[in-house]
C-alpha positions in Angstrom: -42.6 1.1 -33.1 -45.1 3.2 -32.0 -47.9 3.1 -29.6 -51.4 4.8 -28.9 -52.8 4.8 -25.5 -56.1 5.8 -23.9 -55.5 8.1 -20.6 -58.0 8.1 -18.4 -58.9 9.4 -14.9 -61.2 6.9 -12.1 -63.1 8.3 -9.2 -65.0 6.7 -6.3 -66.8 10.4 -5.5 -64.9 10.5 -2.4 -66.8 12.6 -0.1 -64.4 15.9 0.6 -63.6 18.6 3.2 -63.9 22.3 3.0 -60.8 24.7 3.8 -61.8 24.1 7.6 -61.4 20.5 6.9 -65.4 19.8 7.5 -66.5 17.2 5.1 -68.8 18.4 2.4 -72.2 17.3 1.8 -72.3 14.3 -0.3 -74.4 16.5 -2.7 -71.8 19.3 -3.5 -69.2 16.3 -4.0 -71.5 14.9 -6.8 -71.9 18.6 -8.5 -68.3 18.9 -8.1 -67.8 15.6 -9.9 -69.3 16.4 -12.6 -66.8 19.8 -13.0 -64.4 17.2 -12.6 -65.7 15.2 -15.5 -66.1 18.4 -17.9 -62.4 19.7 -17.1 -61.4 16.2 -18.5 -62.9 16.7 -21.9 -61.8 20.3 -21.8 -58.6 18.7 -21.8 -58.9 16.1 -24.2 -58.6 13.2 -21.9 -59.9 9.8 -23.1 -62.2 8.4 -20.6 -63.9 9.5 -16.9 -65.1 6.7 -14.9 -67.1 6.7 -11.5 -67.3 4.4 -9.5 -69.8 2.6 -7.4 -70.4 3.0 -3.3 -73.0 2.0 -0.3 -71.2 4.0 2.3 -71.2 7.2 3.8 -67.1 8.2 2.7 -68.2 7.8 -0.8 -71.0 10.2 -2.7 -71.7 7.6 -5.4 -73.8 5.2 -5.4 -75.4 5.6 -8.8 -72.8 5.7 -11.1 -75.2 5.9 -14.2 -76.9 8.9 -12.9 -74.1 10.7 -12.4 -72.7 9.6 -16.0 -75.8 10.5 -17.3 -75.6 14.2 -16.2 -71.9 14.1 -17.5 -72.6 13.1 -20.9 -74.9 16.5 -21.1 -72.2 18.5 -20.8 -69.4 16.7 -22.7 -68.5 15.9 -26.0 -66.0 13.9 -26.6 -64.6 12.0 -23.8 -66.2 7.9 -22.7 -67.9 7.3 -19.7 -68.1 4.4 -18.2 -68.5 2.5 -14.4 -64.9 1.9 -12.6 -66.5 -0.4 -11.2 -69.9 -1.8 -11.7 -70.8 -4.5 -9.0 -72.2 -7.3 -11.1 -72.6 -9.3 -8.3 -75.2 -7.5 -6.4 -76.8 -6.5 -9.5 -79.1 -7.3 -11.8 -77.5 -7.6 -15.3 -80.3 -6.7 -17.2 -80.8 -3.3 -15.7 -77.2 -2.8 -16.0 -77.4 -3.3 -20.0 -80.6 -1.4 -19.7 -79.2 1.9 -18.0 -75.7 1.6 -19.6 -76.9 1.2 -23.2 -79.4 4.3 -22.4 -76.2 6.5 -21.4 -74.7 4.9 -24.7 -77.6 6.6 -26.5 -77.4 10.1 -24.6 -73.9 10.2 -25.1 -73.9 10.0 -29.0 -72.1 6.2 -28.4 -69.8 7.0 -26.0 -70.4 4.4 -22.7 -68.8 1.3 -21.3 -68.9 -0.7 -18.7 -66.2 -1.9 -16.3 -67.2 -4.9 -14.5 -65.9 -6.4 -11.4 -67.0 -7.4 -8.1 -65.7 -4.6 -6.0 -63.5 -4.3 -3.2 -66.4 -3.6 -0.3 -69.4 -5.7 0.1 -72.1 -3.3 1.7 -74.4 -3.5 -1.2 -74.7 -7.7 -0.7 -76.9 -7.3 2.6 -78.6 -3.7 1.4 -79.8 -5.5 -1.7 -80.6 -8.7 0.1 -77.6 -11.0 -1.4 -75.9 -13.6 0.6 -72.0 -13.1 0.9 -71.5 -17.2 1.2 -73.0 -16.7 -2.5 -70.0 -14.3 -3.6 -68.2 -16.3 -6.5 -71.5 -18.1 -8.1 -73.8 -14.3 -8.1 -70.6 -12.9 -10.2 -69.7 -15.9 -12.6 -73.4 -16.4 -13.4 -74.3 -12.3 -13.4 -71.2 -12.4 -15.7 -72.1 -15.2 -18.4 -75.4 -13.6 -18.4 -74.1 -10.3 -18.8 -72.1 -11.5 -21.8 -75.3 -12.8 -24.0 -77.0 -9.7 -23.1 -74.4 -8.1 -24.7 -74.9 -9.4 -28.0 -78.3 -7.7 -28.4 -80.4 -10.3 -29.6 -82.6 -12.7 -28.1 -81.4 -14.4 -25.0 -82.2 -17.4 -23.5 -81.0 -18.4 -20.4 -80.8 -20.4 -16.6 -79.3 -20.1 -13.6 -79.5 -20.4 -10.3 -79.2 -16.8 -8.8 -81.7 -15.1 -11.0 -85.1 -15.7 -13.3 -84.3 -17.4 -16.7 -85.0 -15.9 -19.9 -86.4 -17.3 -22.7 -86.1 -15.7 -26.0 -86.1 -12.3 -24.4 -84.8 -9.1 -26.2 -83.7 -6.4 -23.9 -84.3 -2.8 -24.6 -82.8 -0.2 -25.6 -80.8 -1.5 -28.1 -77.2 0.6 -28.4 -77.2 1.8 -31.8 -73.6 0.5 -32.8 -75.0 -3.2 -31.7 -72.3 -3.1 -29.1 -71.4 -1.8 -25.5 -68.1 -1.4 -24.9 -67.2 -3.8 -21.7 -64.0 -4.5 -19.7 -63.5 -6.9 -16.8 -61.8 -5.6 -13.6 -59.2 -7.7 -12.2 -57.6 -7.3 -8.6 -54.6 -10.0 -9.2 -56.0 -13.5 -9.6 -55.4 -15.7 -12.6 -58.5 -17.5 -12.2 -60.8 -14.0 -12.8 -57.9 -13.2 -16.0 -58.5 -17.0 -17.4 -62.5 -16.0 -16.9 -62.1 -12.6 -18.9 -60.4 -14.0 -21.9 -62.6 -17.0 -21.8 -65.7 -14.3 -22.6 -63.4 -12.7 -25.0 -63.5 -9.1 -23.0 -60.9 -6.4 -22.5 -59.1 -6.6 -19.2 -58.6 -4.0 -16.7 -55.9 -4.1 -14.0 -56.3 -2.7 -10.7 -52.5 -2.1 -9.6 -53.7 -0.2 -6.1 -50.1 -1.5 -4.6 -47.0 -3.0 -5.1 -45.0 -2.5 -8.4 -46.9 -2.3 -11.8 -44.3 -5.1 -13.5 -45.9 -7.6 -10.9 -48.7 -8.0 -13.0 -46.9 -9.1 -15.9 -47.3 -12.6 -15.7 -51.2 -12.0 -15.5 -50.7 -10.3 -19.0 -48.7 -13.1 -20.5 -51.5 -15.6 -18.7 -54.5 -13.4 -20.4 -52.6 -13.6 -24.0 -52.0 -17.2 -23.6 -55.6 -17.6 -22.1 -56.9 -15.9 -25.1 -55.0 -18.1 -27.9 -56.3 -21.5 -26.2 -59.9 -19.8 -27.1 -58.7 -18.8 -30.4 -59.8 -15.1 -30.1 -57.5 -12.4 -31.3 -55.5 -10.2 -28.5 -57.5 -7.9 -27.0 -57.3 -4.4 -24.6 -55.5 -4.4 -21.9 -56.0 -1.4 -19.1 -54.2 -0.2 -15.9 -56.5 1.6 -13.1 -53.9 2.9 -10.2 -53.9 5.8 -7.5 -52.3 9.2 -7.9 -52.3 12.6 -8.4 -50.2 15.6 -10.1 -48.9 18.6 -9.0 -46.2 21.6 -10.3 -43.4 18.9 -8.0 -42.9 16.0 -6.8 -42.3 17.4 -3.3 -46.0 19.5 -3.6 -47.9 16.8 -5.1 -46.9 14.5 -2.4 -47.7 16.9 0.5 -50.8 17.6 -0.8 -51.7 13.8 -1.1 -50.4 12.9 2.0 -52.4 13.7 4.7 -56.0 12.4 2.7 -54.5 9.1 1.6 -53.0 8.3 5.1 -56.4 9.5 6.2 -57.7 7.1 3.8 -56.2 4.3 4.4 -56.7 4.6 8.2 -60.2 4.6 7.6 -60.5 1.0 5.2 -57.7 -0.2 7.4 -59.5 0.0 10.5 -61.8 -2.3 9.4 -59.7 -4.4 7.1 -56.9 -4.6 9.8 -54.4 -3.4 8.3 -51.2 -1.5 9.8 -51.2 2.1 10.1 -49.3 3.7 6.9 -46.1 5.3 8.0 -44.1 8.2 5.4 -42.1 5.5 4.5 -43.9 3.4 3.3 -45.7 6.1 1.4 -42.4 7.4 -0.5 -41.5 3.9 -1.2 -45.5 3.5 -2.6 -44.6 7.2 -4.4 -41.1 5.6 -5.7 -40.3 4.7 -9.1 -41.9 1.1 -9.1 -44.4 2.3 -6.7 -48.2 1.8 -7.8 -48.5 5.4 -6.2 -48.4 8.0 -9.4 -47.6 11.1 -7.3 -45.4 13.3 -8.8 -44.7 16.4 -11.2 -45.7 15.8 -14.5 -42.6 14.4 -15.9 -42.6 12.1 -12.9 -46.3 10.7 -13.2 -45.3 10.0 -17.4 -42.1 8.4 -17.0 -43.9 5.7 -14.4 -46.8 5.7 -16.8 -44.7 4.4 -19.7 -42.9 2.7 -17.5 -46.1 0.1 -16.9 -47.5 0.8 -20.3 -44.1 -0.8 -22.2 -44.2 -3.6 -20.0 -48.0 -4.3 -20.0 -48.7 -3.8 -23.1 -51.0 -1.1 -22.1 -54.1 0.4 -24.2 -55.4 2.6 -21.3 -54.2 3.8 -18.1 -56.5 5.4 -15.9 -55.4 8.0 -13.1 -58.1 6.9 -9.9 -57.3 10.7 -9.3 -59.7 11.1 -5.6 -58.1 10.5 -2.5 -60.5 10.3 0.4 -60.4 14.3 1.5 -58.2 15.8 -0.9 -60.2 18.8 -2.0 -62.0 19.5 -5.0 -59.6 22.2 -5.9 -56.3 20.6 -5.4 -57.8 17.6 -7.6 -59.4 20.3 -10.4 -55.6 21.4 -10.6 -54.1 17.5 -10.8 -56.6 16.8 -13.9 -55.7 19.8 -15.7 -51.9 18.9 -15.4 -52.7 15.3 -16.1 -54.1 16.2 -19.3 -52.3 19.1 -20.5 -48.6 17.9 -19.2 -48.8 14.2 -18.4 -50.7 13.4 -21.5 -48.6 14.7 -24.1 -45.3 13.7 -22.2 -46.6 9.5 -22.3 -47.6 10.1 -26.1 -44.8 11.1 -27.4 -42.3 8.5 -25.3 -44.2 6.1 -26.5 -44.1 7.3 -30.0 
């Protein structure tokens, strides 16, 4: 039986270093992402999505913008959020701007929303964090009428009701393609089938076949609503290089790097080589490799997921703009073809 799969790449716009290791300015990441983004539909890769940031390690912090320049210069591939921080949002304006990028790109947007794994844009946008569940469950269930492009009514207690209210632009195939981003909990899978949307995975650690019983909860989930199955998507770290020993050496240093930085904050515990290789491993969430290498642990989660997209989150803190240039090009001339046709 066979098995089509949409492979995509993620970035957060990870503000990058020169060859003398100086970080670039946060404008020359952003023209580099979008050189980035056009090397993807060069190479006939599914979907590019960016995601959102309030901090100065990351270059993005208007993801539709960015998207919006993207879609001038691309053809074919989808763009979409990875993720959009319904939370500290207003879900109007996020209809409004994503259904305008739907329209620039000739139909080719989506959305990916979650509530994100920092929570700097709560105080710069004047949320309270002690309001963290309620802003997303009732941004969400408004999010979800809006979506249905006809006149909404509705109440809350986080935001203005509407009455009646039409929202424009309209998309012009009546509907924007939306997923919900899901860190591991069952309670935000049960909330994703309940609205009847897609769900994407973050696998960030640990080993992709964890998440199976969140699958089997979503499918189950989704036939106690009586809806039909729907999407189900993997985002995870990684990146691609001629080896296994070279794509690891080049990743290294930035995602150590990387993970000191969160993890100083966060307190976690340094990240030691080991713990790396074993992250890099064959049931590692880490898809760092040769090309073979990358595929075989890409089918690997796709046959046991149930997979219909995996996306590559292909920046790694510092890792330079060439050495990533290089990893898309493999993941979608060598990687690509290699997960096709195992799972064909």
């Amino acid at each position: 039986m066979s098995r089509t799969i949409e492979l995509g790449l993620d970035t957060f716009g990870d503000v990058t270093a020169d060859a003398s290791g100086k970080p670039l300015h946060p404008a020359e990441v952003l023209r580099n992402l979008v050189a980035e983004a056009e090397l993807a539909d060069r190479v006939g890769l599914s979907f590019f999505g960016v995601g959102e940031h309030h901090r100065d390690d990351f270059a993005v912090s208007a993801p539709e913008v960015v998207l919006a320049a993207i879609a001038t210069r691309t053809k074919h591939i989808r763009l979409g959020s990875a993720v959009t921080v319904l939370s500290s949002d207003d879900p109007v304006r996020v209809f409004q701007r994503f259904s305008t990028l739907d329209a620039l790109s000739n139909g080719r947007a989506e959305v990916i929303i979650g509530r994100g794994s920092f929570t700097e844009s709560f105080p710069l946008f004047g949320f309270k964090l002690e309001q963290y569940e309620q802003l997303f469950e009732e941004r969400l269930d408004l999010f979800v009428e809006l979506l249905k492009e006809g006149p909404t009514t509705w109440s809350g207690d986080t935001r203005a009701a509407l009455t009646d209210q039409r929202v424009y632009p309209p998309t012009e195939s009546g509907r924007l393609r939306t997923w919900v981003a899901v860190g591991g909990t069952p309670q935000s899978v049960v909330r994703a089938a309940h609205y009847g949307l897609p769900l994407m995975l973050a696998v960030i650690g640990g080993d992709h076949l964890a998440f199976v019983p969140f699958v089997d909860l979503y499918k189950r989930a989704l036939a106690a609503v009586g809806k039909d199955p729907l999407p189900i998507g993997v985002h995870s770290p990684g990146h691609v290089a001629e080896t296994d020993e070279q794509a690891k050496e080049e990743l290294w240093p930035h995602f150590q790097a990387m993970h000191a930085r969160i993890g100083k904050e966060r307190g976690w515990p340094p990240l030691t080589r080991q713990a790396f290789e074993q992250m890099a491993g064959p049931s590692g969430a880490l898809c760092v490799g040769a090309p073979q290498t990358v595929a075989a642990k890409i089918v690997r989660a796709a046959k046991a997921l149930g997979l219909s997209r995996f996306d590559l989150k292909y920046s790694a803190g510092t890792l330079p703009h060439e050495k990533m240039m290089k990893s898309i090009e493999l993941y979608g001339t060598k990687v690509a073809p290699l997960v096709r046709a195992q799972l064909a």
